[in-house]
C-alpha positions in Angstrom: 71.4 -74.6 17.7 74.7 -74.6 19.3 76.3 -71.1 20.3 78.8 -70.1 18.0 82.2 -69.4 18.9 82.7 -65.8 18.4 86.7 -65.9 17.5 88.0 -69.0 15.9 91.4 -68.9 17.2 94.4 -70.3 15.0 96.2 -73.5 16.0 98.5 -75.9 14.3 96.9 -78.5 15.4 93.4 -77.5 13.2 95.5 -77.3 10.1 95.3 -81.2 9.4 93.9 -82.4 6.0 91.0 -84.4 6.2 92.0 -86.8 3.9 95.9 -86.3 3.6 97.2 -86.3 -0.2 101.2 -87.6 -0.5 100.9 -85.8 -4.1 100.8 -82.6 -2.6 102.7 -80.0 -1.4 102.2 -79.1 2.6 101.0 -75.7 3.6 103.4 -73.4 5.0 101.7 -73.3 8.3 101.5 -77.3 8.7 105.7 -77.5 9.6 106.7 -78.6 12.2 107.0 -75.5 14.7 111.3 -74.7 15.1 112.7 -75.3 18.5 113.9 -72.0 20.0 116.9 -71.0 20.3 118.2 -70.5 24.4 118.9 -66.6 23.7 118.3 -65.0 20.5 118.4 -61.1 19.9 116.5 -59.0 22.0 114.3 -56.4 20.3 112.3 -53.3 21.6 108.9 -53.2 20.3 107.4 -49.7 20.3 103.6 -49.1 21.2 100.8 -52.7 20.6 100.0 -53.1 24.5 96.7 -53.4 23.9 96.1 -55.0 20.0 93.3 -56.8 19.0 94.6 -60.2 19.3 92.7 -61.9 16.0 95.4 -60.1 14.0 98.5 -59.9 15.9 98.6 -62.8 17.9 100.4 -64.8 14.5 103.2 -62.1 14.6 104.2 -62.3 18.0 103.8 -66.2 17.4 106.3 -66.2 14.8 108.7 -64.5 17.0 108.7 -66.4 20.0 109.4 -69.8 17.3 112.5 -67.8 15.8 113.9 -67.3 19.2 113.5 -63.6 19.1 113.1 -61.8 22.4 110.7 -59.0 22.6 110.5 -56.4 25.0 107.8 -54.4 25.1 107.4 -50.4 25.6 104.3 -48.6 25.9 102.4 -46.1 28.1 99.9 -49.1 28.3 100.3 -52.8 30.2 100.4 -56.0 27.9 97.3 -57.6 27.1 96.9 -61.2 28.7 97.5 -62.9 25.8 100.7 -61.2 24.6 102.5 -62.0 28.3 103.6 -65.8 27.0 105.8 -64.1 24.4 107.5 -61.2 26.6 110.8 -60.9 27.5 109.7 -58.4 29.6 107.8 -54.9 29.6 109.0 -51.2 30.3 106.1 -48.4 31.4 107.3 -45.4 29.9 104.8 -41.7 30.5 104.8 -40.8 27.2 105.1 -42.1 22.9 107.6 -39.4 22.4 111.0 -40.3 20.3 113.2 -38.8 23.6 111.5 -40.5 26.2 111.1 -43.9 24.4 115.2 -43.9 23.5 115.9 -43.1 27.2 113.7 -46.0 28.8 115.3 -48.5 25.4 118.9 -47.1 26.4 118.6 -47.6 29.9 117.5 -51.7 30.1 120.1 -53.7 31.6 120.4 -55.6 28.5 121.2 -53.4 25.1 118.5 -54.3 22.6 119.5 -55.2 19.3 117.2 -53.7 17.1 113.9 -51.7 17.3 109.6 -52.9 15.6 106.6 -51.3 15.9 103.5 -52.2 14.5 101.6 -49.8 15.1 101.0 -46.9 12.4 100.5 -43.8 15.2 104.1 -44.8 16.6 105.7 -45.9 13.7 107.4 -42.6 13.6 108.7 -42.3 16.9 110.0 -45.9 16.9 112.0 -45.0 13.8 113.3 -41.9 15.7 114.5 -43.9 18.6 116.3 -46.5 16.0 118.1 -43.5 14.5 119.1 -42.0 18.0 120.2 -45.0 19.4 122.1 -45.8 15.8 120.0 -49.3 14.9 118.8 -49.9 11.5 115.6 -48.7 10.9 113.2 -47.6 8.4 114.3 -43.8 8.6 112.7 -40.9 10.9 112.7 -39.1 7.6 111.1 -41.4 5.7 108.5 -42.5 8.5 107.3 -39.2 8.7 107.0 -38.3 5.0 104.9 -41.7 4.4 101.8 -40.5 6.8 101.9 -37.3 5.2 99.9 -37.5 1.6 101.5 -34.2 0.4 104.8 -35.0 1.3 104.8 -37.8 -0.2 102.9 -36.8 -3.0 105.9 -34.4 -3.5 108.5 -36.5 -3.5 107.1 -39.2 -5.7 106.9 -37.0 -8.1 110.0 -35.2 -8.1 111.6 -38.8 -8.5 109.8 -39.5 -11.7 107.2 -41.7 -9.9 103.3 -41.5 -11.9 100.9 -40.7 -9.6 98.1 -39.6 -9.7 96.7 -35.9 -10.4 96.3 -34.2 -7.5 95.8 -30.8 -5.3 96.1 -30.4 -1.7 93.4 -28.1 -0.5 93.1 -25.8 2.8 89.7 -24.3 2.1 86.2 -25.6 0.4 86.9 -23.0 -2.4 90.4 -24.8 -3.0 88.8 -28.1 -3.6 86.0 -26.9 -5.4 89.4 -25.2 -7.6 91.1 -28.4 -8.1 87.7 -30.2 -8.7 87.1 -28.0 -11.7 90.7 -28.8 -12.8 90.9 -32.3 -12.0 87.1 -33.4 -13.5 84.4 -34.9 -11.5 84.6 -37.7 -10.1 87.5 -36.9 -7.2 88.9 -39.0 -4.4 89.4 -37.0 -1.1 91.6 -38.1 1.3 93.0 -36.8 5.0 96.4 -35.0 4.7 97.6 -37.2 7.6 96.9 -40.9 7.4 95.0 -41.4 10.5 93.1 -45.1 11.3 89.4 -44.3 11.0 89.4 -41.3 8.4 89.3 -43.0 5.1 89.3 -41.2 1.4 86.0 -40.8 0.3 84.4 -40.3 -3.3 82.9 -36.9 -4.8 81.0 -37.6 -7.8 79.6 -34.2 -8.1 79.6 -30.6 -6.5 77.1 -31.3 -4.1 78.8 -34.5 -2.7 82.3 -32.0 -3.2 80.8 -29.8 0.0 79.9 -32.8 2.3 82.8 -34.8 1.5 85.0 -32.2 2.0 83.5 -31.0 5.3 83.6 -34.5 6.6 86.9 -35.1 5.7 88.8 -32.0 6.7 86.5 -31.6 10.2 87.6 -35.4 11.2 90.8 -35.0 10.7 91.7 -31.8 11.8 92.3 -32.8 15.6 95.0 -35.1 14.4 96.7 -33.2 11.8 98.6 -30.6 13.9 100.0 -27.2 11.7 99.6 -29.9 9.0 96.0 -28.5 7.6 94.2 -30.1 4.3 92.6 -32.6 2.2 94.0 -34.1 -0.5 92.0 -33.9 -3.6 92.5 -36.9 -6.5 91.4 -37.5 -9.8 89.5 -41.1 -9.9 91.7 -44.0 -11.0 90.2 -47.0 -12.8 92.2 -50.7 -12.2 93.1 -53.0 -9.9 94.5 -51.7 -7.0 97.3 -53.6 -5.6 99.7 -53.4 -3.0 103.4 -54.4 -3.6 105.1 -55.5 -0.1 108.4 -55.1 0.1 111.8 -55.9 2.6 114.5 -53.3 1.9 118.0 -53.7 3.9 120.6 -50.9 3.4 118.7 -49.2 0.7 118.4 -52.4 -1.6 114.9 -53.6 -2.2 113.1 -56.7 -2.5 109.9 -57.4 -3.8 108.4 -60.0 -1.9 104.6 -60.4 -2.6 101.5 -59.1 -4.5 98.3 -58.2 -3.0 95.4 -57.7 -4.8 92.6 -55.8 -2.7 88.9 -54.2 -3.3 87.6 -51.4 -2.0 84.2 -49.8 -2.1 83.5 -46.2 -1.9 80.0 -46.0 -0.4 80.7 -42.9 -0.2 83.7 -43.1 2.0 86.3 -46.0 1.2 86.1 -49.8 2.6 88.0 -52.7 2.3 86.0 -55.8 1.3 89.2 -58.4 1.3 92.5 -58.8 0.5 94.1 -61.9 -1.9 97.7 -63.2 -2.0 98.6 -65.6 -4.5 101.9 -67.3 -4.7 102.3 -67.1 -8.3 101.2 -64.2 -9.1 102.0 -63.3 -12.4 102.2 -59.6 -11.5 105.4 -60.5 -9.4 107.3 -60.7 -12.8 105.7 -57.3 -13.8 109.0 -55.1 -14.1 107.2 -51.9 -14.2 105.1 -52.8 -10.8 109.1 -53.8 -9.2 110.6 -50.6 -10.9 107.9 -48.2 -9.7 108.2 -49.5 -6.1 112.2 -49.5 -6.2 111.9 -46.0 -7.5 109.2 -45.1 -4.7 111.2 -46.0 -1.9 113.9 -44.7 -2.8 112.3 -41.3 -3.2 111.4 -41.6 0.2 115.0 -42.4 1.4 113.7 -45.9 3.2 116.9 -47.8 4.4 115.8 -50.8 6.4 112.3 -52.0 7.2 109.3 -53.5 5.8 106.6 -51.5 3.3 103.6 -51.7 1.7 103.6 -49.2 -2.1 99.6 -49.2 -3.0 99.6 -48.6 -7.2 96.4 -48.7 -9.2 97.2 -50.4 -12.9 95.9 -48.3 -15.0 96.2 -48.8 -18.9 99.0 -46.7 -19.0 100.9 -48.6 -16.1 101.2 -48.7 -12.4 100.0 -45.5 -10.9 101.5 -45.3 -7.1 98.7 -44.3 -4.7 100.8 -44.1 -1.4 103.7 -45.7 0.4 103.1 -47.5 4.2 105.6 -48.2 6.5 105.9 -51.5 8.1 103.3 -54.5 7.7 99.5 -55.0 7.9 98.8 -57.4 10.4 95.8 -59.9 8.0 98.0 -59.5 5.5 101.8 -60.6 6.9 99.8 -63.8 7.5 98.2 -64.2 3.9 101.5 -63.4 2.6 102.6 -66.4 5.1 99.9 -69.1 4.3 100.2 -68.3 0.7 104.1 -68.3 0.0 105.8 -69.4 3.6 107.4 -66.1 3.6 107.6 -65.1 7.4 107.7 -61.0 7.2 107.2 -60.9 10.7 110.5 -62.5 11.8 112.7 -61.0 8.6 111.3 -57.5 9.3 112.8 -58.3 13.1 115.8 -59.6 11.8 116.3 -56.8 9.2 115.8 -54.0 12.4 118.9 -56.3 13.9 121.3 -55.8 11.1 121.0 -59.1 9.8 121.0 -59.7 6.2 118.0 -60.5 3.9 117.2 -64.3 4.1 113.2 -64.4 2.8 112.4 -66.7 -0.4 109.0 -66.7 -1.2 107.7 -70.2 -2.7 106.3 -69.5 -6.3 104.2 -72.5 -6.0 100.0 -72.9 -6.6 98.8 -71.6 -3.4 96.4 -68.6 -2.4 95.3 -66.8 0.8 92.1 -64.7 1.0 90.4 -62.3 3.7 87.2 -61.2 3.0 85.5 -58.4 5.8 81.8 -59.1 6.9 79.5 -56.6 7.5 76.0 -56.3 8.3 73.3 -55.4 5.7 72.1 -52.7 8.1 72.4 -50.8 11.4 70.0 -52.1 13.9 70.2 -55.7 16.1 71.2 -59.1 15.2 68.0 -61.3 15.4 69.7 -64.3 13.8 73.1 -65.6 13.5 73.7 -68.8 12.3 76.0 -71.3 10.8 74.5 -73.5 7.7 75.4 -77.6 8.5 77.9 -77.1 6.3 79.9 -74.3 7.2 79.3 -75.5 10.9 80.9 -78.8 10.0 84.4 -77.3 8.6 84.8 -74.8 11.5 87.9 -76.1 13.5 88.2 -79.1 10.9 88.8 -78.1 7.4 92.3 -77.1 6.7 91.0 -74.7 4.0 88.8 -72.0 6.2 92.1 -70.9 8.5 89.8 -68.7 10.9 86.3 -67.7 10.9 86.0 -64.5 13.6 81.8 -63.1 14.7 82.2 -60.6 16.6 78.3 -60.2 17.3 76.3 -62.4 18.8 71.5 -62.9 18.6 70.7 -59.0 20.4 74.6 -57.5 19.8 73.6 -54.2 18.3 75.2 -52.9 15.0 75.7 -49.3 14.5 77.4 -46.8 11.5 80.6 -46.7 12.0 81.7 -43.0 12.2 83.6 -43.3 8.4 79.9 -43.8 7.1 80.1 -47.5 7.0 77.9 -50.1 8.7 80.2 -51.8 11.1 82.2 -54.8 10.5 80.9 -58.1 12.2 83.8 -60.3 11.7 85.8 -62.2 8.6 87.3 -64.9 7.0 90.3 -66.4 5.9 90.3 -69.3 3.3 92.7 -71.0 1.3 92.9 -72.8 -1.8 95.0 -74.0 -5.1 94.0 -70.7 -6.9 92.0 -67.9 -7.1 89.0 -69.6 -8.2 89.0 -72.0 -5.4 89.4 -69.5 -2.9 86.5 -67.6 -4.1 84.2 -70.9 -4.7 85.3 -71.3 -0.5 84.2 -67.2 0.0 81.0 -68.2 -2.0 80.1 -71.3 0.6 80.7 -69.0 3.3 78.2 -66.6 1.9 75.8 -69.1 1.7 75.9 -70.8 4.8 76.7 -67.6 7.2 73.2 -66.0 7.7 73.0 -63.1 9.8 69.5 -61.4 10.2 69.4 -57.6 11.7 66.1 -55.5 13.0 66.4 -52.3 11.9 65.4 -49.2 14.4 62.0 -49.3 12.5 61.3 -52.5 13.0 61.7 -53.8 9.3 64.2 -56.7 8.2 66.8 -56.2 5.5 67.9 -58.8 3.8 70.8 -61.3 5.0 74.3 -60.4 4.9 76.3 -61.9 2.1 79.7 -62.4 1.9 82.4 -60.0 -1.0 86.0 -60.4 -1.3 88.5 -59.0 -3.7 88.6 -60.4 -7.5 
């Protein structure tokens, strides 16, 4: 069998229909690519030197077509791939708001507006927009959206339903607000930190190992900012409502329904975007997000305001600044809205431009994992599925990141580790999950476990 190519890498030229339909609409990403403008604005983006390029290669892409200039600043040199799209790099020794604004003051050339996609700096870079008086998402607001409590706080006092909750210092806290709240409880770090996710206590038992997982990995980045979050259990879809705000006015742009599994500790299987979305003409899901950012004091920027729809309504979980990089390009391939470029442009001063097409079209990601810890045996491509890689317009990228021998370990949140994913589209939800369920089929991944048994192969989820 034929090796198979780790990272499917996106091109327009892979986007062709086999058999081209004049009756139909053409895909957002099938355009032809804009000539670039001779000087556009120049831009200072904060932190990224080293991203993974599967999902932020299509953001800097979209840039570089719009004309915009980016010039990076970081404690870290550019990756290879992101040097095509430079303007130009600045070293700076450390992610601090003063040192940042001093080394984005001081180029030759005044920047016009500030990005960072990258949660840990996301803060800073909103400090150094403030200091150097740019638009921008808002120190204030930055900082209150990585802190649960804070946020927590001010939802609430803004008339915002959320969830019950309790922040707890101690075991004897929790086990408090547990008794309060009723079993089953979400836990969750104070500080949104990448790689600490909520986890699920079903009883008292799970209570004392939840809670000592959760407040020991955490602790080291959570400062004089001690505690766990502790939740009352939410059934629903959970959804997350991305949004483009300029000048304090909001505009909801897009609907994303995701899944997650508690196993115990929280994992996304896949995220959906569909164009029409009935849910976009949901006036309680725009009200609640209006209302959320607002109580946060956001003024420019891009944001993503999780809710869970619960009988009673929307129920807002939390409140991320900026844009997830897998889902900026759903929201692209679905509805041609570029959230890259109009986030850029917003941080510029420019006015709100973005028109999402309301037509039949959906995106989908769906995570792989492996069925166990242990080594890949087997990895292999059905005819079928090997026959639409880099042909059929519908499976945009397919990404392995193992290879027969790579060996799969538990993640440290409890979770096998991810192995790759996909990204389909299609007409509508059905169709993108009838293209999720072909993947399933035809992807087989075998894996020996440390005791020498064999699980059973890997099958493809995705959100519903």
């Amino acid at each position: 069998m034929a090796a198979v190519n780790p990272a499917y890498p996106y091109s327009e030229a892979d986007d062709q229909e086999p058999v081209p339909t004049p009756v139909r609409r053409p895909w957002p990403h099938r355009r032809t690519v804009r000539p670039v403008p001779e000087a556009g604005p120049l831009v200072a983006m904060i932190g990224g030197g080293q991203a993974d390029r599967t999902g932020r290669e299509h953001l800097f892409r979209r840039l570089h077509e719009a004309g915009i200039r980016v010039l990076a600043v970081d404690r870290s040199a550019p990756a290879a791939w992101q040097r095509p799209y430079l303007a130009g790099h600045k070293w700076v020794p450390g992610m601090t708001a003063a040192t940042l604004s001093q080394v984005v003051a001081a180029h030759p050339e005044p920047v016009n507006g500030v990005i960072c996609w990258e949660d840990r700096h996301f803060a800073a870079a909103a400090a150094v927009a403030d200091r150097l008086r740019l638009p921008g998402f808002g120190r204030t607001a930055a900082t209150a959206s990585r802190d649960r409590a804070v946020t927590r706080t001010l939802l609430e006092s803004s008339g915002c339903t959320v969830p019950r909750s309790a922040l707890a210092v101690d075991l004897a806290e929790a086990e408090e607000a547990a008794r309060t709240l009723g079993y089953p409880v979400v836990l969750k770090p104070r500080l949104k930190t990448t790689g600490f996710p909520a986890r699920l206590a079903e009883d008292h038992g799970r209570l004392i190992t939840g809670f000592a997982a959760t407040a020991g990995a955490a602790s080291a980045t959570l400062g004089g900012r001690r505690g766990v979050l502790v939740e009352q259990r939410l059934d629903g879809q959970e959804i997350v409502a991305i949004c483009l705000t300029t000048g304090g006015v909001t505009q909801l742009v897009s609907i994303v329904r995701t899944m997650v599994e508690f196993t115990p500790s929280a994992a996304d299987l896949g995220h959906l975007v569909d164009a029409a979305d009935p849910l976009l003409d949901d006036q309680t899901i725009r009200h609640a997000a209006n209302v959320s950012l607002r109580a946060l004091g956001v003024q420019d920027g891009a944001s993503q305001v999780s809710m869970r729809l619960t009988p009673a309504g929307p129920c807002v979980m939390a409140v991320n600044a900026g844009l997830h990089d897998l889902v900026t390009r759903l929201v692209y391939l679905a509805t041609g809205a570029d959230l890259a470029t109009a986030e850029t442009m917003i941080a510029c001063g420019a006015p709100l431009t973005v028109t999402p097409q309301r037509h039949h079209r959906v995106a989908a990601v769906t995570y792989l994992s492996a069925p166990a810890p242990g080594k890949v045996s087997r990895l292999e491509l059905g005819a079928q599925l090997s026959d639409h890689v880099g042909r059929a317009a519908w499976l945009e990228r397919l990404v392995l990141d193992v290879a027969p021998g790579s060996a799969v370990d538990p993640s440290p949140d409890g979770h096998t580790a991810r192995i790759g994913l996909a990204v389909v589209t299609g007409r509508n939800r059905r169709e993108c999950h009838e293209r999720l369920d072909r993947l399933r089929r035809a992807l087989k991944v075998t894996v020996v476990a440390v005791d020498g048994s064999t699980p059973p192969a890997m099958s493809v989820s995705g959100s519903r």
